[in-house]
MILO-920230 format. One record per residue (C-alpha): residue number from 1; x, y, z. Coordinates in steps of 0.25 Angstrom, whole numbers. Layout:
[rec NUM [X Y Z]]
...
REM end
This chain:
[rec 1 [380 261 573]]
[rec 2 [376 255 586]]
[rec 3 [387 249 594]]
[rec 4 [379 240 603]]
[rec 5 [367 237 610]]
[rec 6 [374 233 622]]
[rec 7 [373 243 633]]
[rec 8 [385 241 641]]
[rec 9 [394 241 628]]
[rec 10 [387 257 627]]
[rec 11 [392 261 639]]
[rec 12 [406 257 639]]
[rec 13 [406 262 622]]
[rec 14 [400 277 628]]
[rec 15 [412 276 636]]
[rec 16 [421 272 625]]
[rec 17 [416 282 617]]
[rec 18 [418 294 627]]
[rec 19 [433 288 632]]
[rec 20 [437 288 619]]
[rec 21 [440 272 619]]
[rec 22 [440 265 603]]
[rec 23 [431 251 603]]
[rec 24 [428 242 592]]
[rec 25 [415 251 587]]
[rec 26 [426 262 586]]
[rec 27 [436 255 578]]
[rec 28 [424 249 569]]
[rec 29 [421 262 566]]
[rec 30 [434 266 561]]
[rec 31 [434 254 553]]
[rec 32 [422 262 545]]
[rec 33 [419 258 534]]
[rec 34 [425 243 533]]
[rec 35 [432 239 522]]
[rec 36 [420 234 512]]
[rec 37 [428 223 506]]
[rec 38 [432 217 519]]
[rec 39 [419 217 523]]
[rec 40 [414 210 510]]
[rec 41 [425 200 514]]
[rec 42 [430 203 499]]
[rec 43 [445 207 505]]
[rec 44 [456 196 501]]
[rec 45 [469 197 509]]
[rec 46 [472 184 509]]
[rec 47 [485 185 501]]
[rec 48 [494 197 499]]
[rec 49 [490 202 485]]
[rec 50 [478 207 493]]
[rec 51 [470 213 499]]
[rec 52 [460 210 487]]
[rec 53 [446 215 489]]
[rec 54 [435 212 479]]
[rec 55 [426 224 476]]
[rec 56 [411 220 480]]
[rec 57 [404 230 469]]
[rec 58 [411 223 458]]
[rec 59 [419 236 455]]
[rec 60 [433 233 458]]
[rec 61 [442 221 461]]
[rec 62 [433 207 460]]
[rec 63 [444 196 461]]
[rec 64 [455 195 471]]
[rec 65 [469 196 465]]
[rec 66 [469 182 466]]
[rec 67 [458 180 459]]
[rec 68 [448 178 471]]
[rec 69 [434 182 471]]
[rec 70 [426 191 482]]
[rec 71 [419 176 485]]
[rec 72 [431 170 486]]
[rec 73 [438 180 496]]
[rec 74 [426 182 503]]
[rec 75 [425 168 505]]
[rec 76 [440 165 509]]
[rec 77 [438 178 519]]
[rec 78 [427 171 527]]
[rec 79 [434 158 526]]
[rec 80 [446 163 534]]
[rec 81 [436 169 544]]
[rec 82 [431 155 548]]
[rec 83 [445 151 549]]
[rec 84 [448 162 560]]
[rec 85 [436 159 566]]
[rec 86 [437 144 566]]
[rec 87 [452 147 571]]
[rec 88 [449 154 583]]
[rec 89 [437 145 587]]
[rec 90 [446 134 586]]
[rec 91 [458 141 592]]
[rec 92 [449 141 605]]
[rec 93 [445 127 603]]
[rec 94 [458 123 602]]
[rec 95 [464 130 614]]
[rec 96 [453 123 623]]
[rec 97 [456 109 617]]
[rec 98 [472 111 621]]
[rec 99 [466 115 635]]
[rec 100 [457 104 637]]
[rec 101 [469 95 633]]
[rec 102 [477 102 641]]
[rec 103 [468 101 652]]
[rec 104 [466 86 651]]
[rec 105 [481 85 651]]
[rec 106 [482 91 665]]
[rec 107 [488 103 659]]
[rec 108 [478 112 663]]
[rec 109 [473 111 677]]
[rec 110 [464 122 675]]
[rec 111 [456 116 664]]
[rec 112 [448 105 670]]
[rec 113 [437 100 661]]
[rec 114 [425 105 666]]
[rec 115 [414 98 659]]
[rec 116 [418 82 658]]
[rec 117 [404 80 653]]
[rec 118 [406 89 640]]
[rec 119 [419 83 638]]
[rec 120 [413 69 637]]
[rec 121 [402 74 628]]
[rec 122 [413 82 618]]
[rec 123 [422 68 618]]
[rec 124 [410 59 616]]
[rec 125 [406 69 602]]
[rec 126 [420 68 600]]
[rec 127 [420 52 600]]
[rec 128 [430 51 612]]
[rec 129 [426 41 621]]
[rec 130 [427 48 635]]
[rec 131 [424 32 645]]
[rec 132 [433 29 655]]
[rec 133 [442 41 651]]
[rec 134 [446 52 661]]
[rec 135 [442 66 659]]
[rec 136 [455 71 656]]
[rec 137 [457 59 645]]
[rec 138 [445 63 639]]
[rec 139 [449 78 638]]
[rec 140 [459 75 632]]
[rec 141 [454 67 619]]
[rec 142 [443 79 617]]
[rec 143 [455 89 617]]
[rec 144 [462 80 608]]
[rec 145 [449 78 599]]
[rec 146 [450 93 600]]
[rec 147 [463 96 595]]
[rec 148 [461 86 584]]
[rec 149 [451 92 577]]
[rec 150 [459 104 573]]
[rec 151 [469 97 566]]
[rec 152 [468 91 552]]
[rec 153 [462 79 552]]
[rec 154 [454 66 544]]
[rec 155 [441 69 553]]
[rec 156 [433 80 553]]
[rec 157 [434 89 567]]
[rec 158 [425 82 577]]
[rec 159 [420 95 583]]
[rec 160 [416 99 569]]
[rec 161 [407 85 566]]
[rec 162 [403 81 580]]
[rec 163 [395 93 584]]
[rec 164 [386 93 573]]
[rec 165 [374 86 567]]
[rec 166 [379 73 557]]
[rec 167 [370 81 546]]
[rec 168 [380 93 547]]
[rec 169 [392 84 548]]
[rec 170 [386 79 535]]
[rec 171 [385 91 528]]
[rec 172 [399 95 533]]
[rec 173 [406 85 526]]
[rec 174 [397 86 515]]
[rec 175 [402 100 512]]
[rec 176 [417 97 516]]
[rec 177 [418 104 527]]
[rec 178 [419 97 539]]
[rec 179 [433 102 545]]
[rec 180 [443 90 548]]
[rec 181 [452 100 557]]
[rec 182 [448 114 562]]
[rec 183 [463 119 562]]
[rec 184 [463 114 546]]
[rec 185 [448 119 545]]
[rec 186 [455 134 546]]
[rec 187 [469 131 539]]
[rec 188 [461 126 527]]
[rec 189 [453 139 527]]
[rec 190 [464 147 528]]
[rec 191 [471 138 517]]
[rec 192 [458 138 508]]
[rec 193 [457 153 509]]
[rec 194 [473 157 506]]
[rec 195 [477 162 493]]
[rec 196 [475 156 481]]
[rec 197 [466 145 488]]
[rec 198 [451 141 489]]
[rec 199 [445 153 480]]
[rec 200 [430 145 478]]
[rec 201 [422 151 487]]
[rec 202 [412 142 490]]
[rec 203 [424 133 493]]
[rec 204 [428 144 503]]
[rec 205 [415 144 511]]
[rec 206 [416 130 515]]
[rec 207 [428 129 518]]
[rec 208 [425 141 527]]
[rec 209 [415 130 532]]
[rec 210 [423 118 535]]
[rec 211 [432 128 544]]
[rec 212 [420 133 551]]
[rec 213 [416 119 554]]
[rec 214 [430 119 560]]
[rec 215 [426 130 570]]
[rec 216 [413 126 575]]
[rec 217 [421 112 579]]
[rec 218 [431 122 586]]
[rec 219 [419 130 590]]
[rec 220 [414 117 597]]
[rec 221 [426 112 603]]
[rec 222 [430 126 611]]
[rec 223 [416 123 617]]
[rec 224 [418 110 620]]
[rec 225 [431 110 625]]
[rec 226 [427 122 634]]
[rec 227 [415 116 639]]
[rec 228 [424 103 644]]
[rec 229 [433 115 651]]
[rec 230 [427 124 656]]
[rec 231 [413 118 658]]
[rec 232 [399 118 648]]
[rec 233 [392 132 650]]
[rec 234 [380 130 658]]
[rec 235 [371 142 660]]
[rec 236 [375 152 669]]
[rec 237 [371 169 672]]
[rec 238 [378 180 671]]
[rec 239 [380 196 667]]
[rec 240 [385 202 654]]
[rec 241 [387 216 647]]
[rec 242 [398 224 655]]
[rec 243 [392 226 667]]
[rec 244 [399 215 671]]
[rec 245 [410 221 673]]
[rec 246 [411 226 690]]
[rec 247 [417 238 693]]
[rec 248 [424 231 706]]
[rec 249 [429 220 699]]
[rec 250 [440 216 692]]
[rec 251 [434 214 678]]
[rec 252 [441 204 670]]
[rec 253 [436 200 655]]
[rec 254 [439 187 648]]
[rec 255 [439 189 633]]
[rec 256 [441 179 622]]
[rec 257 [436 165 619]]
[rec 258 [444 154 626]]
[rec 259 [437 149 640]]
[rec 260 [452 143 644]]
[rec 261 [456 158 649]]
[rec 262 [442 163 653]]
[rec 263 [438 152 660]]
[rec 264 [449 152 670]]
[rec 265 [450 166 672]]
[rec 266 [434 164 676]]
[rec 267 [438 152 686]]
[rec 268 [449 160 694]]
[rec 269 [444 176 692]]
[rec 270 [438 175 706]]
[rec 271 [450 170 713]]
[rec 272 [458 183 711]]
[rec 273 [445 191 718]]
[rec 274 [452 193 729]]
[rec 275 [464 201 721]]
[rec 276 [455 209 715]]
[rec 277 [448 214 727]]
[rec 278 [461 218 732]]
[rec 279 [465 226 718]]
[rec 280 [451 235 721]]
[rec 281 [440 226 713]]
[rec 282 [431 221 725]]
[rec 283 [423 214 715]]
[rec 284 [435 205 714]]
[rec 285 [436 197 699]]
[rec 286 [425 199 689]]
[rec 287 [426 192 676]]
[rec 288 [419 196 663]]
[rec 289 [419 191 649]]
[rec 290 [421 197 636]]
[rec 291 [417 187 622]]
[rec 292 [417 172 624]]
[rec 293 [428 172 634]]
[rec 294 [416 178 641]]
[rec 295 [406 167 637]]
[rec 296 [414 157 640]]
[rec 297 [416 161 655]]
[rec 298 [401 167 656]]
[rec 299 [396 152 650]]
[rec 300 [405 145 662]]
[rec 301 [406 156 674]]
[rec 302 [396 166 673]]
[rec 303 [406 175 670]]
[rec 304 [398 188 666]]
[rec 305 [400 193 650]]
[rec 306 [407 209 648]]
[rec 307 [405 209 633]]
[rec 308 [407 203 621]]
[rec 309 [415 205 607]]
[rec 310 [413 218 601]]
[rec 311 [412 226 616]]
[rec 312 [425 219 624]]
[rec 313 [431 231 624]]
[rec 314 [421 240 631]]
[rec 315 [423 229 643]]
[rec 316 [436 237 643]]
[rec 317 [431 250 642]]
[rec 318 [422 248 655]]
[rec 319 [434 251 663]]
[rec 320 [431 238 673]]
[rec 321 [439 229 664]]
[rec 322 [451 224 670]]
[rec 323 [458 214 663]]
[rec 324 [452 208 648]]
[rec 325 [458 194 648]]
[rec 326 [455 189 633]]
[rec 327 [461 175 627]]
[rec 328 [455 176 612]]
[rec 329 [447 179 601]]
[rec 330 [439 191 599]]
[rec 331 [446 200 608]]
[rec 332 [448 214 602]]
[rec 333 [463 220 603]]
[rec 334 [454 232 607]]
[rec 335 [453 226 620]]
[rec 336 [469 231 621]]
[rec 337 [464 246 616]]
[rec 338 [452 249 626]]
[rec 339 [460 242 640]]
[rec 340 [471 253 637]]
[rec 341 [462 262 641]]
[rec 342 [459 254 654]]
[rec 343 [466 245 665]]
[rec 344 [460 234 657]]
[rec 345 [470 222 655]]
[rec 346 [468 214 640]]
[rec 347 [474 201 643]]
[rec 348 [477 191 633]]
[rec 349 [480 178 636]]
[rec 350 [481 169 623]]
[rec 351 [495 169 613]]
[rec 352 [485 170 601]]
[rec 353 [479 184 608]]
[rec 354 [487 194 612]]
[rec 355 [483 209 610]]
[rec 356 [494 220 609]]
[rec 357 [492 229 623]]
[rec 358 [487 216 632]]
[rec 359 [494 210 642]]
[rec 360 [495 193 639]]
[rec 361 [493 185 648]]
[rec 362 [497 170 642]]
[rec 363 [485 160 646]]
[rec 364 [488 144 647]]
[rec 365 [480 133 650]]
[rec 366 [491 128 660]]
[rec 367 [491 142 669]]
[rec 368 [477 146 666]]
[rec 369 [472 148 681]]
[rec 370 [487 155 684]]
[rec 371 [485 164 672]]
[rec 372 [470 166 674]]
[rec 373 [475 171 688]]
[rec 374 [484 180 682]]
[rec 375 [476 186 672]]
[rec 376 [464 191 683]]
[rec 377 [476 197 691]]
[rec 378 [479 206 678]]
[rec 379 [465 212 679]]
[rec 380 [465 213 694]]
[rec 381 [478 221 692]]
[rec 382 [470 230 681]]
[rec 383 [460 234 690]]
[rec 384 [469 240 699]]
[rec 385 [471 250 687]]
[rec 386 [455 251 683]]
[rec 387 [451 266 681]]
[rec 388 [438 268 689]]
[rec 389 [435 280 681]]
[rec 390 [433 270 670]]
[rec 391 [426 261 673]]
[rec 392 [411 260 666]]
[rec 393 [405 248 668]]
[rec 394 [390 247 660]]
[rec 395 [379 242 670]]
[rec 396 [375 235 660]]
[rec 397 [374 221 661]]
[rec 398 [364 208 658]]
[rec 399 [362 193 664]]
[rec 400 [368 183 655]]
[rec 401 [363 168 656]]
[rec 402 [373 159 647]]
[rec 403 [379 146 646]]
[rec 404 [370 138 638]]
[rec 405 [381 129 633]]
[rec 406 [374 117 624]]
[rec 407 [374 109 636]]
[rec 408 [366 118 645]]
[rec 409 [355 120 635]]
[rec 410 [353 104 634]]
[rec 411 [354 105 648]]
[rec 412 [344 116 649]]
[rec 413 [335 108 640]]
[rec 414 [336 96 646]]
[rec 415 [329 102 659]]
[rec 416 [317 103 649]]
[rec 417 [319 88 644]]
[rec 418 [330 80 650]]
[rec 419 [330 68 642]]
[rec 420 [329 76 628]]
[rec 421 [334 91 630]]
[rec 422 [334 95 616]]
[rec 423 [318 92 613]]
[rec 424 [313 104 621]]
[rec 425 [322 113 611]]
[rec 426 [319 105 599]]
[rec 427 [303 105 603]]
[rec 428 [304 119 605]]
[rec 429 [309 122 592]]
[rec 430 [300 114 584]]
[rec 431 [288 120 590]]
[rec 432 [292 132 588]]
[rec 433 [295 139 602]]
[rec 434 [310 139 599]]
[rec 435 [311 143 584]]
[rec 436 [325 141 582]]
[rec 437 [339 143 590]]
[rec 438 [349 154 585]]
[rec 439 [363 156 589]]
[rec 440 [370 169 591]]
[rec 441 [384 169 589]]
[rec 442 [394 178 586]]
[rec 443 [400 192 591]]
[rec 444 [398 206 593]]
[rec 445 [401 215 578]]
[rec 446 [405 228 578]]
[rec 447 [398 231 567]]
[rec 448 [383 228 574]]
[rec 449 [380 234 588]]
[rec 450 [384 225 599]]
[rec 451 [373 214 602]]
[rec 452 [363 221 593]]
[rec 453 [363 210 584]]
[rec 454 [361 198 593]]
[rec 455 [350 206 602]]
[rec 456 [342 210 590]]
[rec 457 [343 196 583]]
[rec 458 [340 188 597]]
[rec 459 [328 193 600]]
[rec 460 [322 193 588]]
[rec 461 [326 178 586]]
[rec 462 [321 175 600]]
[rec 463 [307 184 600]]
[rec 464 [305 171 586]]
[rec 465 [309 159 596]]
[rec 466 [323 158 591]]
[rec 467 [332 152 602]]
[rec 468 [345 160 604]]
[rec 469 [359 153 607]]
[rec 470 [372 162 608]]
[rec 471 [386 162 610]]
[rec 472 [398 172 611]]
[rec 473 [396 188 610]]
[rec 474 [383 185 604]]
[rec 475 [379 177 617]]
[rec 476 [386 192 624]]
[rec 477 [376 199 617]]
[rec 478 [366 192 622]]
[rec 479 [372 191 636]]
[rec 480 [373 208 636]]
[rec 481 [361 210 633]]
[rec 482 [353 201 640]]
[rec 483 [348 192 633]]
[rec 484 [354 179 640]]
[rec 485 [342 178 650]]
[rec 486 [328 173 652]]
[rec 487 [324 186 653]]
[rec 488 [328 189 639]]
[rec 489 [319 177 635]]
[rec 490 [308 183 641]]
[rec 491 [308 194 633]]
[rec 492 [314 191 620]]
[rec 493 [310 174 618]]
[rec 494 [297 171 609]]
[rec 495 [286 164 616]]
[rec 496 [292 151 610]]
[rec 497 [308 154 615]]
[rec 498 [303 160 628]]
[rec 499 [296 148 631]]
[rec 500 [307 137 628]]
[rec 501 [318 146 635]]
[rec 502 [310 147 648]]
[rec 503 [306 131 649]]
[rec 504 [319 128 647]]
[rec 505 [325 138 657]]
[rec 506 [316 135 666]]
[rec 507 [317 119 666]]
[rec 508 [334 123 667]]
[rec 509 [330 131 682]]
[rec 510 [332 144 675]]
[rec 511 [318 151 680]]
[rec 512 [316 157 669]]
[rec 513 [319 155 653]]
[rec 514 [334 153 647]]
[rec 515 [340 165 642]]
[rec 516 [335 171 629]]
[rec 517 [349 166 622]]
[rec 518 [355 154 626]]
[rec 519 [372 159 627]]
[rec 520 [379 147 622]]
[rec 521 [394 153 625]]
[rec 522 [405 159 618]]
[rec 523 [406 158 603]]
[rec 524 [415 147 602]]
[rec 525 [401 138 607]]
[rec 526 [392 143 598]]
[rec 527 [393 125 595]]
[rec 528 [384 126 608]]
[rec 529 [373 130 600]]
[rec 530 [377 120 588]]
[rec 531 [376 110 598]]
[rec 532 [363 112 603]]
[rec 533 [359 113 589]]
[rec 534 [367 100 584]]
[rec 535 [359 95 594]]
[rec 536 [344 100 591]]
[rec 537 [347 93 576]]
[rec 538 [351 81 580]]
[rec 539 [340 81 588]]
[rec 540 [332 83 576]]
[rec 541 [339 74 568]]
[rec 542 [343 87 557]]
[rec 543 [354 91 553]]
[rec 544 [359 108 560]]
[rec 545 [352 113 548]]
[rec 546 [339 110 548]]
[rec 547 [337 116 563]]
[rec 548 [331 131 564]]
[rec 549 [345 136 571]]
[rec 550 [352 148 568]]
[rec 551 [365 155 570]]
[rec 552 [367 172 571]]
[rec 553 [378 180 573]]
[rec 554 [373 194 573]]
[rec 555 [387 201 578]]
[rec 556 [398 191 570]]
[rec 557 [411 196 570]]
[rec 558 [423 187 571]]
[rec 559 [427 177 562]]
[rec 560 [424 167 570]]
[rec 561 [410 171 570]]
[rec 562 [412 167 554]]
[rec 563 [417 155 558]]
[rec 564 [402 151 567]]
[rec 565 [395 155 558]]
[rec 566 [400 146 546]]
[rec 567 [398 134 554]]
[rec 568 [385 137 559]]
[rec 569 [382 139 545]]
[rec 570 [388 126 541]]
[rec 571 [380 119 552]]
[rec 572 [367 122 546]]
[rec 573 [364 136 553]]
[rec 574 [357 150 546]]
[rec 575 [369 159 554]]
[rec 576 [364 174 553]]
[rec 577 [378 184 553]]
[rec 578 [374 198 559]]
[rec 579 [386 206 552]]
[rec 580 [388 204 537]]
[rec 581 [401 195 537]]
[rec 582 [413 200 526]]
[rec 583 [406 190 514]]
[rec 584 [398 199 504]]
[rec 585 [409 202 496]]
[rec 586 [406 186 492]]
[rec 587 [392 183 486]]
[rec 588 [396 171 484]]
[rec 589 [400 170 497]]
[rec 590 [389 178 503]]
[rec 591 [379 168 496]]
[rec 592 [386 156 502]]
[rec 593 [386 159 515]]
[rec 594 [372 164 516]]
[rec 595 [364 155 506]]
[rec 596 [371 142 499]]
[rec 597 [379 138 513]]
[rec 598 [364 135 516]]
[rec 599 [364 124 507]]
[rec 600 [375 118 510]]
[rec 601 [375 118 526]]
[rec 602 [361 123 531]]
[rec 603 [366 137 536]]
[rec 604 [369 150 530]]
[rec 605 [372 163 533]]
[rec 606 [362 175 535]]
[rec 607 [369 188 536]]
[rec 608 [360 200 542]]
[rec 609 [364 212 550]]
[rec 610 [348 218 555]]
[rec 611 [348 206 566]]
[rec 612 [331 206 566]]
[rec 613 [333 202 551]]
[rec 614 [344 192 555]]
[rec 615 [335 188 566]]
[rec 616 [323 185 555]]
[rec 617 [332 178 545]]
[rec 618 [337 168 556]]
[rec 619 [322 167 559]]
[rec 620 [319 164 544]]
[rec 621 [330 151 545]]
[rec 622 [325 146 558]]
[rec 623 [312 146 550]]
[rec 624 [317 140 539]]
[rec 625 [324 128 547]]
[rec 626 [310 126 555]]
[rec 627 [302 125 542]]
[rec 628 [313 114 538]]
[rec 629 [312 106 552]]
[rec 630 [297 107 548]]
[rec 631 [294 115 562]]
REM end
């Protein structure tokens, strides 16, 4: 099989390859064949009499010891994935509540809010009156908020039921699954799921649900709060692929998801130029991204974009990476394996990360400049160790234009129409030139050539009109291979599309048309495109729905990917997964999610690997939502 379509990632694998360096397409490959039961998520080890694993072909064991079904156990397994994923979501909106409060405290001198008018607009949905209040006081009551809505409590989380359409708050509690605490959102799963506990399937699936809920509100808040920060992302252009490394620099990555490390390393890397040029790197500092750590600071400093998910370690295996400073989530312990081999420094920074062969470097909100400081020095040490013999860097490299945070696609439209933004999007999808809007999400799967998915699946939905959002590795993909410009429009867009994107981009002073996808940010903002959607309905006057919106993730692989793609579910979305998730061991289970969840909240799930057929089945649904909108 094809490892990837990207060509700087060729390179540095052909040099793998000949240096005898193991990477994740390696390590896949020993793992096969996978275990089939694992992969038909009909493997139980939830108790100690296991593992139980029902046979799919009816020829061996059918219930559990317990007595559970394959339904049942497939439904707990995906249960306790939403949970991990809505933990970790929240785990980082957590963080940036305690920092934002912090900060308002004077504890944290170097987090200054950033954007006080986004901070008045998060406490005005939030029902906080901001008048006569300092900015500081006002920080405070939104941290607060915060923090509240993961506890337990009589009301339902506010991020969960302000950032929706009333219809889809409606239909939430309808079904019972609006969350009343995100922390007791994952608790109860994990509760429902244990042994000897919730065996109805069904049952299973919608408290799957509720959680999920419990992560877009996390989702929303880590966006909000690092909007009011570290600023809201306007558009900004820059390079991506691994060309971006410089042979006369000190290279140093930021890996990971939280801004609150990156985004200080980002503010102080140019300080310590000066050192570097006096260790050998004339090129003094150059900082890269890796993952959404990388978004987060490409979306607010330009900072170019080395790679995403499934190729962080060929960053190391250019040669040109000195330091590789990661805070967390999906960061592979590889990463410890291949900078052995190198002068490359892994540094964690977070108590919950730690990687055995790293060096820890302990990061806190009271010394974040001090330590950013100290953390760049450790790279400018390593490079005084850099191998030149080793070094191959791939001159591949594309322009990236990104930042279209929710706010700066108002803002963009709003140079077309000032006194009603939204009507030349909403015009232009009833007549047709935009056909509907698809967000790409998600990340990089070993099991499907890196980026193949997306590419294939973009510019077929684009050549039909379909306007493209996207965020995390998916939005990478599109950065690498260059489709984050208005030359990509050019040459992909339908008449319709192309048309829409250069008015607007031309009204905003850009010269030319907006890019051919629109990078919304790292995957914790995937809301950004909720919003804008939230936004079009109530417009409209319909409920999500109704609209011809659709959601993709041709690449899933973390669990927290899982948890996204409930929820866009649950809010009314056709959400298309491009790798076959661990369910068909469950017909029931499998029916659920891909037809009768369509009932009951509007979206379902349509699982298809050959992206072209993906790409004409999410055409089929925007159709279908057109013909019910009556255009």
């Amino acid at each position: 099989m094809e490892r990837t379509i990207d060509l700087a990632s060729k390179a540095v694998l052909q040099i793998a390859e000949r240096e005898g360096y193991s990477t994740i397409w390696d390590r896949f490959a020993a793992q096969v064949p996978q275990c089939g039961f694992g992969e038909l998520g009909t493997c139980c080890r939830i108790c100690l009499q296991g593992p139980c694993r029902i046979d799919p072909f009816g020829e061996g064991a059918q219930l559990g010891a317990c007595g559970a079904t394959a339904d049942t156990i497939v439904a707990r397994n995906l249960g306790r994935a939403i949970a991990a994923g809505t933990a970790a979501h929240s785990g980082h909106a957590k963080h940036l509540a305690h920092t934002l409060l912090r900060s308002a405290q004077g504890q944290a001198a170097d987090y200054p809010i950033k954007d006080e008018a986004k901070l008045k607009a998060v406490a005005a949905r939030l029902g906080i009156l901001a008048d006569g209040k300092a900015i500081d006081e006002l920080a405070k009551e939104v941290a607060q908020a915060a923090l509240a809505d993961f506890s337990e409590k009589q009301t339902p989380v506010a991020w969960a039921v302000t950032n929706v359409t009333q219809g889809r708050v409606e239909t939430f509690l309808k079904h019972g699954v609006v969350p009343t605490g995100i922390d007791s959102a994952i608790s109860e799963v994990m509760h429902r799921t244990s042994y000897g506990c919730d065996a109805d399937p069904v049952n299973l699936l919608l408290g799957g649900v509720k959680c999920a809920l419990a992560d877009f509100a996390g989702m929303h808040m880590a966006t909000d709060l690092a909007d009011i920060l570290f600023g809201t992302p306007k558009p900004v252009v820059t390079q991506a692929n691994l060309g971006v490394l410089k042979p006369d620099a000190v290279n140093i990555a930021v890996h990971g998801h939280n801004p609150v490390l990156s985004d200080i390393i980002a503010q102080v890397a140019h300080e310590l130029d000066q050192e570097a040029r006096a260790a050998g790197a004339p090129a003094g500092v150059n900082l890269v991204g890796i993952c959404c750590t990388g978004n987060e600071v490409l979306m607010r400093h330009g900072i170019p974009s080395a790679t995403h998910s499934v190729s962080q370690e060929l960053a190391v295996l250019t040669g040109a990476l000195e330091a590789i400073v990661v805070d967390y989530q999906c960061i592979m312990p590889g990463l410890a394996t291949a900078a052995e081999c190198y002068h490359t420094r892994l540094i964690t920074t977070m108590p919950i990360v730690k990687i055995s062969g790293a060096t820890h470097i302990e990061f806190s909100e009271e010394k974040a400049r001090e330590t950013a400081l100290k953390i760049i020095r450790q790279g400018i040490e390593a490079f005084k160790q850099r191998d030149p013999k080793k070094v191959n860097i791939p001159p591949h490299q594309s322009t990236a234009v990104a930042g279209f945070s929710t706010e700066a696609i108002v803002g963009a439209l709003s140079q077309v129409n000032a006194e009603d933004p939204l009507k030349p999007l909403i015009d232009n999808i009833v007549n047709g030139n935009v056909l509907g809007v698809c967000l790409f999400a998600g990340c990089n799967n070993v099991r499907v050539p890196q980026d193949s998915g997306y590419i294939a699946m973009a510019k077929e939905l684009a050549s039909k009109n379909v306007l493209l959002l996207a965020t995390g590795c998916g939005a990478g993909a599109f950065a690498r291979q260059g489709l984050l410009t208005g030359d990509a429009t050019s040459e992909y867009a339908g008449d319709g599309l192309k048309a829409v994107l250069t008015a607007v981009g031309q009204a905003a002073g850009l010269g030319g048309p907006l890019p051919l996808v629109l990078h919304m940010g790292s995957c914790v903002d995937n809301t950004r495109a909720a919003d804008v959607a939230v936004a079009v309905a109530n417009k409209l006057g319909v409920d999500l729905d109704r609209l011809p919106v659709v959601a993709s993730a041709p690449e899933a692989t973390t669990e927290k990917a899982i948890a996204i793609g409930t929820w866009a579910v649950a809010a009314g979305l056709p959400t298309h997964v491009g790798v076959v998730p661990p369910v068909l061991g469950g017909p029931t289970v499998a029916k659920v999610l891909t037809e009768d969840l369509k009932s009951l909240f509007g979206g379902y799930f349509i699982v298809e690997t050959d992206p072209v057929t993906a790409a004409e089945k999410l055409l089929g649904a925007i159709e279908e939502r057109r013909r019910g909108l009556a255009i």
